[in-house]
C-alpha positions as CSV (number, residue, x, y, z in Angstrom):
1,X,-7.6,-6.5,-25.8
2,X,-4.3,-5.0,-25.4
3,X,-2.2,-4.9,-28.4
4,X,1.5,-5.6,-29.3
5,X,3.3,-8.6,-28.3
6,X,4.0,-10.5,-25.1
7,X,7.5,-10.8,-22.7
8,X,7.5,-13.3,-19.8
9,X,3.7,-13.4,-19.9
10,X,2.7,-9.7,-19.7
11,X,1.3,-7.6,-22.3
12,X,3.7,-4.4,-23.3
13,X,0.9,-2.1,-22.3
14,X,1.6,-4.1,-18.8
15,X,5.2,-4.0,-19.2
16,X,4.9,-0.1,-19.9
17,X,2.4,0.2,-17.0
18,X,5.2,-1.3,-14.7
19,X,8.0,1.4,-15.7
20,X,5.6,4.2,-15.1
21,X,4.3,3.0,-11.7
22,X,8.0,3.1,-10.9
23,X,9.2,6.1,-12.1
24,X,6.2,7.8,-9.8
25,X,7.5,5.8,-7.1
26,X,10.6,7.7,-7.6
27,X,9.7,11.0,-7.7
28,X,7.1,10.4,-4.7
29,X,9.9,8.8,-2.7
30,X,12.6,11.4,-3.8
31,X,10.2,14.0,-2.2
32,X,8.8,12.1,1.1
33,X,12.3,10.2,2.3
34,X,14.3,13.4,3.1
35,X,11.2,15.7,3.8
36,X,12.1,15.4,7.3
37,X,15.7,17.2,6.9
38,X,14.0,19.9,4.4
39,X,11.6,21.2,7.0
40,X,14.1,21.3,9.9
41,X,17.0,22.7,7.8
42,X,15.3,25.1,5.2
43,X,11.7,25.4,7.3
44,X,13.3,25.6,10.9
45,X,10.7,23.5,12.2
46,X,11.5,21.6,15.2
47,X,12.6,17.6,15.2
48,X,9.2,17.1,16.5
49,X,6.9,19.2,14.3
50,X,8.9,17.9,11.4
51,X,8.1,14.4,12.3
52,X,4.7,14.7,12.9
53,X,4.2,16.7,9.8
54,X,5.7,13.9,7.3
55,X,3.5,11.2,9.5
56,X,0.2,13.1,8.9
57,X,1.0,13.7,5.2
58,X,2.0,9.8,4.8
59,X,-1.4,8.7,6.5
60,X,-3.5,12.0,4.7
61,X,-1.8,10.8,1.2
62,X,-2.6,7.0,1.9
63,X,-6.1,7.7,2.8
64,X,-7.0,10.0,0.3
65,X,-7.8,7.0,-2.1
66,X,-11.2,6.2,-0.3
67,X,-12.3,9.8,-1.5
68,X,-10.7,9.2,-4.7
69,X,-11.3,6.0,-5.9
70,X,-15.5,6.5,-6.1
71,X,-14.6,9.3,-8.7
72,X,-12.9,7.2,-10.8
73,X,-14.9,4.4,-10.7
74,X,-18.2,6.5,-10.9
75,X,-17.7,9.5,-12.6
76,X,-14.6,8.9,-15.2
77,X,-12.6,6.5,-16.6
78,X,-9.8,5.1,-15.5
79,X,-7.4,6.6,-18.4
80,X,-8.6,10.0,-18.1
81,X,-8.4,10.3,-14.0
82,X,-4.8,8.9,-14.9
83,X,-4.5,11.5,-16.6
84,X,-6.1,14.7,-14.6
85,X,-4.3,13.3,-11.6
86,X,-1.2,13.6,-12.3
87,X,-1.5,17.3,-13.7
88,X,-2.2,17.6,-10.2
89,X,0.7,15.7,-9.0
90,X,3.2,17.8,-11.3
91,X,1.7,21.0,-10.1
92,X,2.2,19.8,-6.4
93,X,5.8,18.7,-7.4
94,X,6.5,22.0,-9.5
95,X,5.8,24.2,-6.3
96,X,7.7,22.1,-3.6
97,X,10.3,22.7,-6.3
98,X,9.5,26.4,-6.5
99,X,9.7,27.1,-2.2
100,X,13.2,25.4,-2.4
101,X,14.0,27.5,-5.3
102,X,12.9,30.6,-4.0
103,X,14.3,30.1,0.0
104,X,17.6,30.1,-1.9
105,X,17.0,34.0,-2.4
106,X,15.0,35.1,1.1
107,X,14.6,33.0,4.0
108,X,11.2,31.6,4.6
109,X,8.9,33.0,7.1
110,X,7.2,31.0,9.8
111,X,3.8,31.7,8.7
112,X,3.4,32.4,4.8
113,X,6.1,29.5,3.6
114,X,4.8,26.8,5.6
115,X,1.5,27.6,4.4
116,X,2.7,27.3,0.8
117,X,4.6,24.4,1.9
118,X,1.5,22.6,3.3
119,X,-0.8,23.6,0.0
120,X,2.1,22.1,-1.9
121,X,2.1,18.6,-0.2
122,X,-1.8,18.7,-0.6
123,X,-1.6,18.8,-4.2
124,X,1.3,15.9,-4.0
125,X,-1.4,14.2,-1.6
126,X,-4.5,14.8,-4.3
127,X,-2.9,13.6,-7.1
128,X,-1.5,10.8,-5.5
129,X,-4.9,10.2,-4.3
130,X,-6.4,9.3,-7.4
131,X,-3.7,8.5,-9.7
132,X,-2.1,5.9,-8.1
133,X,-5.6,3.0,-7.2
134,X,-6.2,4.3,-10.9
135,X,-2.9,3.4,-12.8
136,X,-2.5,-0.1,-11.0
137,X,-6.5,-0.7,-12.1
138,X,-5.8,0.3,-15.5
139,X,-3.0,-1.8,-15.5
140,X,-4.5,-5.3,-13.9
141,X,-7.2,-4.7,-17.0
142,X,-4.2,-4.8,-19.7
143,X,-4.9,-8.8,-18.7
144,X,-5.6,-10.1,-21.5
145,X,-9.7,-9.9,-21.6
146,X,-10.3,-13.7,-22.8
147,X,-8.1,-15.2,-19.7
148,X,-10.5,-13.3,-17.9
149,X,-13.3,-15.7,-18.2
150,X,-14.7,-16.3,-14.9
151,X,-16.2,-19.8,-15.9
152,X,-12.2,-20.8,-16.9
153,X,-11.1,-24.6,-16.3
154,X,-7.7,-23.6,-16.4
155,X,-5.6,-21.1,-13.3
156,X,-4.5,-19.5,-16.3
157,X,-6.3,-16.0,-15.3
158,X,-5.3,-16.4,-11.9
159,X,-1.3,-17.2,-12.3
160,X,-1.0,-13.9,-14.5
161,X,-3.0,-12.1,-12.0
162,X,-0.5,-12.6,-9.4
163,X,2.6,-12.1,-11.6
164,X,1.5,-9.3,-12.6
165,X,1.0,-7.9,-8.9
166,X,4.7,-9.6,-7.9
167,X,6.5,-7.5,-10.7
168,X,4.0,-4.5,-9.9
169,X,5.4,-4.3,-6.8
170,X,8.9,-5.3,-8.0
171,X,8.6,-2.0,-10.3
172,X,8.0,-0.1,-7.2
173,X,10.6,-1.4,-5.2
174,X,12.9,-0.4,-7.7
175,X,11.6,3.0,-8.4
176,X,11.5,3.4,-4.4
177,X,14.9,2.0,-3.5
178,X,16.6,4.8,-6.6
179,X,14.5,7.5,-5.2
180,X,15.7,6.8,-1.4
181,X,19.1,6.9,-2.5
182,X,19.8,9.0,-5.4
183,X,17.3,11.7,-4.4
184,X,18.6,11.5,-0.7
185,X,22.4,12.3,-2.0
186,X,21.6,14.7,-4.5
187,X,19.4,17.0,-2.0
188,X,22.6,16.3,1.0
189,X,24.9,17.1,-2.5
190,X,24.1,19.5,-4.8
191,X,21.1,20.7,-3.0
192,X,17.4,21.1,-3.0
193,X,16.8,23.1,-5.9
194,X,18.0,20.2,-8.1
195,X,17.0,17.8,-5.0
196,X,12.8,18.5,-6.1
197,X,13.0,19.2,-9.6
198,X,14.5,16.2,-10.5
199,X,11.4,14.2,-9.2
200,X,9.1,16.7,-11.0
201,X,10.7,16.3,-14.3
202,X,10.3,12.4,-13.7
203,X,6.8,12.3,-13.4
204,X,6.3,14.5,-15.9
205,X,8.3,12.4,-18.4
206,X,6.3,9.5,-16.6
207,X,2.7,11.3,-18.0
208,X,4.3,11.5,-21.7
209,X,5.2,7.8,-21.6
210,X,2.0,7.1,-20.3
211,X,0.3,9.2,-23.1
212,X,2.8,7.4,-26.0
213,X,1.3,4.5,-25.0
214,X,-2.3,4.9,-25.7
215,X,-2.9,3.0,-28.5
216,X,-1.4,-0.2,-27.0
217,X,-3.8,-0.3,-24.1
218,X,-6.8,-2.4,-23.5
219,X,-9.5,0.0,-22.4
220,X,-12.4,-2.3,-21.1
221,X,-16.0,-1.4,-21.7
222,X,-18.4,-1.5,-19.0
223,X,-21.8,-1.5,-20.8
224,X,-23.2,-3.9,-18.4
225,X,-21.7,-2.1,-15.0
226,X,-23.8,0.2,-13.2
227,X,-22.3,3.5,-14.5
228,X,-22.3,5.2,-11.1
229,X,-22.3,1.9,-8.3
230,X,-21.4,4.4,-4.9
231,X,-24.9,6.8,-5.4
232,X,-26.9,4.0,-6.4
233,X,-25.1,1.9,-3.7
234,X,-26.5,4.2,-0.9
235,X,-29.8,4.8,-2.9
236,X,-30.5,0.8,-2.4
237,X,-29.7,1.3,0.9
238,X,-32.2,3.9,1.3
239,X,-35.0,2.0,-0.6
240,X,-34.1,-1.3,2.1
241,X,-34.4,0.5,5.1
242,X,-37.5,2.1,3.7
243,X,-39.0,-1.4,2.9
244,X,-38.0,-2.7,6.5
245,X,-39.9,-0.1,7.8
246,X,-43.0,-0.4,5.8
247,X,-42.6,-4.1,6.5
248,X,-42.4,-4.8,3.3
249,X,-39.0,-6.7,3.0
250,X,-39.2,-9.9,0.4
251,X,-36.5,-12.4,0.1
252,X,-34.7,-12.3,-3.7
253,X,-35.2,-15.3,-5.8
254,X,-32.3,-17.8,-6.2
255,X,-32.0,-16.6,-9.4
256,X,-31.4,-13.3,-8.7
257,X,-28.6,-13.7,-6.3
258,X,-26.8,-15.8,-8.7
259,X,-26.7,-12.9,-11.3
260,X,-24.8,-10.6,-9.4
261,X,-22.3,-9.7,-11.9
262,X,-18.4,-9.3,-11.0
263,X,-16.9,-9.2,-14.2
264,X,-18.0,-7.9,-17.7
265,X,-18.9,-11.1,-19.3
266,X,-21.6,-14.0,-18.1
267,X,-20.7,-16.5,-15.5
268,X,-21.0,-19.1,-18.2
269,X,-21.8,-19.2,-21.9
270,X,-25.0,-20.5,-21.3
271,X,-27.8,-17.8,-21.3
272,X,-29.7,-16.9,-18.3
273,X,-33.3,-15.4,-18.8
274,X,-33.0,-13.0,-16.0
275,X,-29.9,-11.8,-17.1
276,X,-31.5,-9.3,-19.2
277,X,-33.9,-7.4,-16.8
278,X,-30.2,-6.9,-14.3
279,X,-28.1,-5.3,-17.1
280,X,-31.7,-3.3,-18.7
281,X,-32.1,-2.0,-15.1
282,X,-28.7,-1.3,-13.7
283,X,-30.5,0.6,-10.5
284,X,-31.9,-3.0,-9.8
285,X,-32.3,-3.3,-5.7
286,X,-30.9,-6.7,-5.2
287,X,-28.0,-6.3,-7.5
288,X,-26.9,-3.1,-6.0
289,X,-27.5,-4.2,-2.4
290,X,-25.4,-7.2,-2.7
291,X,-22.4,-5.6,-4.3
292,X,-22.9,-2.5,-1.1
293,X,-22.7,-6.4,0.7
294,X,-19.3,-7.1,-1.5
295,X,-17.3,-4.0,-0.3
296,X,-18.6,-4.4,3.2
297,X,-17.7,-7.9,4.0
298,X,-14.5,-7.1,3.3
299,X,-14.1,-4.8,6.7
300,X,-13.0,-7.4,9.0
301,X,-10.0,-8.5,6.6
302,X,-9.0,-5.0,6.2
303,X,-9.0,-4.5,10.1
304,X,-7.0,-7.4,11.1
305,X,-4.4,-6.2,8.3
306,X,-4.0,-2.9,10.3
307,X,-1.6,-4.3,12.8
308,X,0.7,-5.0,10.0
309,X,0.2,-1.7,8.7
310,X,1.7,-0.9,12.4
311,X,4.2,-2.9,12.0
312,X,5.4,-1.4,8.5
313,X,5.6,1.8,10.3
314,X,8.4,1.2,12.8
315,X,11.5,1.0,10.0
316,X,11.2,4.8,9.5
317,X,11.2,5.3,13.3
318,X,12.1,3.3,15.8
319,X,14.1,0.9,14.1
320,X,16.0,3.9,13.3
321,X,16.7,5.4,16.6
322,X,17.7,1.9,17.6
323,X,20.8,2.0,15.1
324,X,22.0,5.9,15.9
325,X,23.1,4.3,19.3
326,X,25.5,1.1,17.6
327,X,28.6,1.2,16.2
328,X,28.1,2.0,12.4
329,X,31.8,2.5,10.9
330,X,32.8,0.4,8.3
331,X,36.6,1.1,8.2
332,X,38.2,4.1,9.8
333,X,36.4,7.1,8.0
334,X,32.6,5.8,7.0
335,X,30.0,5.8,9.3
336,X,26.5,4.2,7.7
337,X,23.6,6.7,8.1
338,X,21.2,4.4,10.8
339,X,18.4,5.6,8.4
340,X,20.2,3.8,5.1
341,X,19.1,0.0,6.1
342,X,15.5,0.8,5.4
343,X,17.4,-0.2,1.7
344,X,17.8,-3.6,3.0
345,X,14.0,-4.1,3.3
346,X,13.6,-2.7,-0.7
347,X,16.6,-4.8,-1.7
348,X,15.3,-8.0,-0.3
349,X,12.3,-7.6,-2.0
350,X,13.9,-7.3,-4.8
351,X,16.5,-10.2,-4.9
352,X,13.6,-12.2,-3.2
353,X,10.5,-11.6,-5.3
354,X,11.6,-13.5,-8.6
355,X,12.5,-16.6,-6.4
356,X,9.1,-16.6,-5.4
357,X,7.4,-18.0,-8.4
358,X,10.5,-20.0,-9.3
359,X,11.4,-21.6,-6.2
360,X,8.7,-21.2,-3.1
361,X,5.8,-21.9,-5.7
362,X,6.8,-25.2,-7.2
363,X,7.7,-26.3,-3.2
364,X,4.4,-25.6,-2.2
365,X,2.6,-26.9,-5.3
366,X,4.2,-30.6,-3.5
367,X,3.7,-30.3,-0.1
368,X,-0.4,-28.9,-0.3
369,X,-0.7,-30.6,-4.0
370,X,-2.7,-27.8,-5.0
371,X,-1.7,-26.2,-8.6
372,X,-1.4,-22.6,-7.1
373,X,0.3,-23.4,-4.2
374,X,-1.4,-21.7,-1.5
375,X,-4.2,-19.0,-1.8
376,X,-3.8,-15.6,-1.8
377,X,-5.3,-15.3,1.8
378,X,-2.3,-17.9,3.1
379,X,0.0,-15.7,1.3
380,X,-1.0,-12.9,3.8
381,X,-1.4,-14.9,6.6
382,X,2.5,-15.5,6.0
383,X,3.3,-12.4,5.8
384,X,1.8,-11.3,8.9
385,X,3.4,-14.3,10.5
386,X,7.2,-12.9,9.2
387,X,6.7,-9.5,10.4
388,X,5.7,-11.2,13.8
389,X,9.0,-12.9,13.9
390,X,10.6,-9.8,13.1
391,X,9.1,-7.9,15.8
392,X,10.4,-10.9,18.2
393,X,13.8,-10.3,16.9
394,X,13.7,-6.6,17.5
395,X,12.6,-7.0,20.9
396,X,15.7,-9.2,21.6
397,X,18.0,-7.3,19.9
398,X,16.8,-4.3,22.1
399,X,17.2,-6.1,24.9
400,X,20.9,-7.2,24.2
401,X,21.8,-3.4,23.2
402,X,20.1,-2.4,26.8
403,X,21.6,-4.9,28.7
404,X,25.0,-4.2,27.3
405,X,24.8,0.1,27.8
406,X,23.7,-1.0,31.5
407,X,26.2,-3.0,31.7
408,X,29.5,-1.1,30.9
409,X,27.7,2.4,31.9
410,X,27.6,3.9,28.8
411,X,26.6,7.7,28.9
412,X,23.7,8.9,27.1
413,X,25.4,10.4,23.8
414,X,27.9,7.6,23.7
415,X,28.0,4.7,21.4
416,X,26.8,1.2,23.1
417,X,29.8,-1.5,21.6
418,X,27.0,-3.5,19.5
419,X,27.3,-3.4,15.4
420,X,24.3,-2.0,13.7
421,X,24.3,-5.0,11.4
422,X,22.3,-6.9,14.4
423,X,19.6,-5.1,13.0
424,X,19.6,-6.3,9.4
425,X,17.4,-9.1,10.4
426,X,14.7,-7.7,11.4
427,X,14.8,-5.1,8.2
428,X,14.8,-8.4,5.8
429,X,12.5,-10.5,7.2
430,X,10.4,-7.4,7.2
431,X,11.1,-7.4,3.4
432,X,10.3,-10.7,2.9
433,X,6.9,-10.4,4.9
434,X,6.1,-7.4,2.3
435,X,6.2,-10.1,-0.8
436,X,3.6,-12.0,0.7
437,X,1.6,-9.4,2.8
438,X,1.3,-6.3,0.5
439,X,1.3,-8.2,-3.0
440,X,-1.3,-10.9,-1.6
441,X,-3.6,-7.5,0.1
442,X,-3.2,-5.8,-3.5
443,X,-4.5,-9.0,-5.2
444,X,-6.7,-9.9,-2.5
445,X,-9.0,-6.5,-2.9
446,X,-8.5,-6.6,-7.0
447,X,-10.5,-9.9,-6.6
448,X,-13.3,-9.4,-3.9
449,X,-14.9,-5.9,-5.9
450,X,-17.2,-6.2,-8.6
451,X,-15.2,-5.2,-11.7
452,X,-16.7,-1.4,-12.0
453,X,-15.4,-0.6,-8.7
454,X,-11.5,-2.1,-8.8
455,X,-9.9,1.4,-8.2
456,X,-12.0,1.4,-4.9
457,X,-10.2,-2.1,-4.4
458,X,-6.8,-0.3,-4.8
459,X,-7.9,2.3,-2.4
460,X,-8.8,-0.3,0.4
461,X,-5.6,-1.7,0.5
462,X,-3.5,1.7,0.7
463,X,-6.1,2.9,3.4
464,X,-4.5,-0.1,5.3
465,X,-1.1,1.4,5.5
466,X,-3.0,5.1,6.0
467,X,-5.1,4.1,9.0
468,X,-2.3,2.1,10.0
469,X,0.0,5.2,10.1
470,X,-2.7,7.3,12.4
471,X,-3.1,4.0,14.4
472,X,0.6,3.8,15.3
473,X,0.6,7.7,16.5
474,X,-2.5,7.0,18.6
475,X,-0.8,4.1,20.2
476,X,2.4,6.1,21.0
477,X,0.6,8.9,22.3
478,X,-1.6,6.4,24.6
479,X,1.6,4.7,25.6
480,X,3.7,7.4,26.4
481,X,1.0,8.8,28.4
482,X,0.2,5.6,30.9
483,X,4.2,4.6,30.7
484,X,5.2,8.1,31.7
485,X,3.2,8.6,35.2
486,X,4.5,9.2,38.4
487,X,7.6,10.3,37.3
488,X,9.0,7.4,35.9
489,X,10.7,7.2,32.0
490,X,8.1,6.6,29.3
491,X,8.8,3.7,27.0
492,X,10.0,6.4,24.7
493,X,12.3,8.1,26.2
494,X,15.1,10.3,25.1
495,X,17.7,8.4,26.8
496,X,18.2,5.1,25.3
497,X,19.5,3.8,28.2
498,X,16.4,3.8,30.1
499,X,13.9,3.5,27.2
500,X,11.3,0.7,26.8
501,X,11.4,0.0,23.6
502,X,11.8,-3.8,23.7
503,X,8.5,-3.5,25.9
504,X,7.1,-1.5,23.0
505,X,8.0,-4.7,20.8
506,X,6.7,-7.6,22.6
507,X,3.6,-5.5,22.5
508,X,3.4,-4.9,18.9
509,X,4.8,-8.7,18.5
510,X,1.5,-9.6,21.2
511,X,-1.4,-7.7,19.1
512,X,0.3,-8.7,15.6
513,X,-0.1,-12.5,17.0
514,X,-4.3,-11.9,18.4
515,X,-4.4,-10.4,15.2
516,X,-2.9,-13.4,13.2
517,X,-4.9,-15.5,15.4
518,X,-8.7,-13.6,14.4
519,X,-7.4,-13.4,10.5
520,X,-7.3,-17.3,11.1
521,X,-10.7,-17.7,11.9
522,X,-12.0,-15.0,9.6
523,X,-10.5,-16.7,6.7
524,X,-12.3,-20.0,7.8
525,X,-15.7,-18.3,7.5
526,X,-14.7,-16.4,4.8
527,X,-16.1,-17.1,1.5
528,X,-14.6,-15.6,-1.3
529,X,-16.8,-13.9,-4.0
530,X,-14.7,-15.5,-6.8
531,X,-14.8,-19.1,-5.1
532,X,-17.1,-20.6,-7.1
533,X,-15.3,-19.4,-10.2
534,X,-12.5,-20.3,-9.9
535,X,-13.8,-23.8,-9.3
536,X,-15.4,-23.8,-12.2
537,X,-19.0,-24.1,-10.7
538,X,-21.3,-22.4,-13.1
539,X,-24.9,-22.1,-12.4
């Protein structure tokens, strides 16, 4: 259990867990958001290459948890991949740092620096990898262990479970929103010297938090856990096929399906005979095959949350190019840089998230007279219905700011008379949609993996956002491609005058909706693997 004392329901270990999470948030984010500039000022690589370089290394970094995750939840511990990983993320920090430091002195080459460059941002990427499904694991099992019973009568377990994921998240949000717009000023300031050591010398002050912290943390044993599920996982596999085959497949007996075990103590405190020949023979068949079953079932959620994924990609893009073309002064002398409201989607978050448990919970407790409100599937589901909505609105908008540069004539550079703030919106209902979507998917996978394989839980829901990254590229490409033929403007074009992008909208607003509509009538069939738990139904 952890130790020391309790604030607002959380352990200190979680509370400590929190800060960290954020301050890597910061020094990820004051590395990633003004990559972009780095490459085409410093680099000299074109708008284009840049681009597509900071997509691929968003998607490569967000996937690189699947390959990750199995290590740390087969091979190591939790604390000590925590650990390893982020010596990796310093180093991959430390030489970004060093390029700027030494392009101050010669200008890079073509070949060599970008090289250096791209082995830098792979170490970034590998760290991140497996440090960051690893510290939000560790931190979920600073829960305190005896709310953690799965035969509890009470929604104790379950209401700290998902504070502890809001103020997660809330942690980094804040970490995110400092390192957008400190990091951003100090690099356009002072320069990038200072611009990427700054983030290094977070994390590593980050790692010696982390360390200080050791003897407050709850470090769970796993004694009953096969040691190594993913090997075994595709050795079961192996040994079914083979017994299809042979022909000699044999249903499990009731009893054994019931002992599956997801979590590190018995399903109920009375004692179950078979019990003993699952945790004496970890490698046993029907227990591995039916957690391989556990991760697998999970698939069709996961797919139908990659439109969303989509969707979370067009802030850093299009949204953006939308707002270069409005009017952006505030008073005679500022101009707001188009790419600055991506703050408004972080700051709603934040101004939002505590209301949730204070406000929206209680409402809902009312109206569906259930004690948690809604489940953590509806809580997605509303999320995906929000970023629907504000899709819809950016479609409209777009259409008013295209209707309006046709109308008057407005020449390609010039501004069209419409005030960026039209735009806010869609940025904060996309914020919104993020406390329900992204917390509920980051809950959602904790729950549905058996309790030695959590970090891979943590990597399924960032592969969300990395497939979803690739995903939105591919339909670009495919778009630009069919929209572009017979010489006619692509949906894309360079002149925002004759650009499609409210077509581009409705689309994503059209798929998001089928998408919606499937996640509906998955979660109908969908039985959760913690149902009868949290009901209380021992067998």
């Amino acid at each position: 259990m952890a130790g020391g004392g309790k604030a607002h329901g959380l352990s200190r270990s979680c509370i400590l867990l929190i800060v960290i999470a954020g301050m890597e948030r910061f020094a990820f984010k004051g590395v990633a958001s003004n990559l972009v500039t780095y490459l085409t000022d410093v680099v000299k690589m074109s708008n284009s290459s840049a681009a597509k370089t900071v997509n691929s290394w968003c998607g490569f970094t967000s996937m690189l948890p699947l390959l990750a995750a199995p290590l740390a939840d087969s091979f190591w511990d939790r604390y000590s991949t925590i650990l390893s990983s982020s010596f990796l993320y310093v180093l991959g920090l430390g030489a970004v740092a060093s390029t700027s430091l030494l392009w101050t002195w010669a200008p890079p080459s073509n070949t060599s620096s970008s090289a250096f460059l791209f082995w830098s941002l792979c170490l970034i990427s590998l760290g991140q990898g497996a440090y960051n499904p690893s510290l939000q694991a560790f931190g979920a099992d600073q829960l305190d262990h005896d709310e953690e019973l799965p035969c509890s009568k009470d929604d104790k377990s379950s209401k700290k479970k998902s504070l502890f994921f809001q103020w997660w998240y809330f942690g980094v949000c804040s970490g995110s929103l400092l390192g957008v717009i400190l990091m951003s000023y100090i690099q356009d300031t002072f320069g990038w010297v200072l611009g990427f050591a700054i983030p290094m010398f977070a994390m590593v002050i980050s790692i010696a938090f982390f360390t200080c912290g050791s003897p407050i943390y709850a470090y769970k044993p796993y004694k009953n856990i096969d040691s190594n599920p993913f090997p075994n996982i595709l050795q079961v596999i192996k040994v079914s096929a083979s017994k299809l085959i042979n022909g000699r497949t044999t249903l499990p007996d009731k009893s054994e399906v019931v002992e599956l075990e997801l979590q590190e103590k018995p399903l109920c405190d009375q004692k179950l005979d078979s019990n003993e020949d699952l945790d004496g023979n970890p490698r046993n068949d029907t227990h591995l095959l039916e957690n391989a079953k556990v991760v697998l079932r999970l698939l069709p959620i996961w797919t139908m949350l990659l439109m969303f994924a989509v969707i979370f990609q067009q802030p850093a893009t299009f949204f953006t190019k939308q707002g270069m073309t409005m009017e952006r002064n505030i008073g005679r002398n500022f101009k707001i840089p188009p790419a600055t409201l991506q703050s408004a989607i972080t700051l709603s978050i934040i101004l939002l998230m505590p209301l949730y448990d204070k406000v929206l919970i209680p409402i809902t407790q009312m109206v569906t007279r259930n004690k948690k409100g809604i489940s953590v599937m509806q809580r997605m589901g509303v999320g995906m219905f929000l970023s629907i909505i504000a899709m819809i609105i950016a479609a409209v908008v777009e259409m008013k700011r295209l209707e309006i540069s046709r109308k008057i004539g407005v020449q390609e550079s010039k501004t069209v008379p419409i005030s960026i703030f039209w735009l806010l919106p869609q940025y904060v209902l996309l914020g919104i949609s993020d406390i329900f979507t992204v917390i509920g998917m980051q809950e959602f996978f904790y729950n549905e993996v058996p309790v030695r394989m959590r970090t891979m839980g943590f990597a399924l829901y960032t592969s969300v956002f990395g497939v979803g990254s690739f995903l939105s590229a591919l339909m670009i490409s495919v778009i630009e491609a069919l929209t572009s033929t017979e010489g006619r403007q692509s949906w894309f074009s360079d002149d925002m005058r004759e650009d499609g992008l409210d077509k581009y909208y409705w689309l994503l607003a059209l798929a998001s909706a089928l998408s919606l509509l499937l996640y509906a009538i998955l979660c109908k069939c969908y039985k959760s693997s913690r149902s009868d738990l949290e009901n209380g139904n021992c067998k």
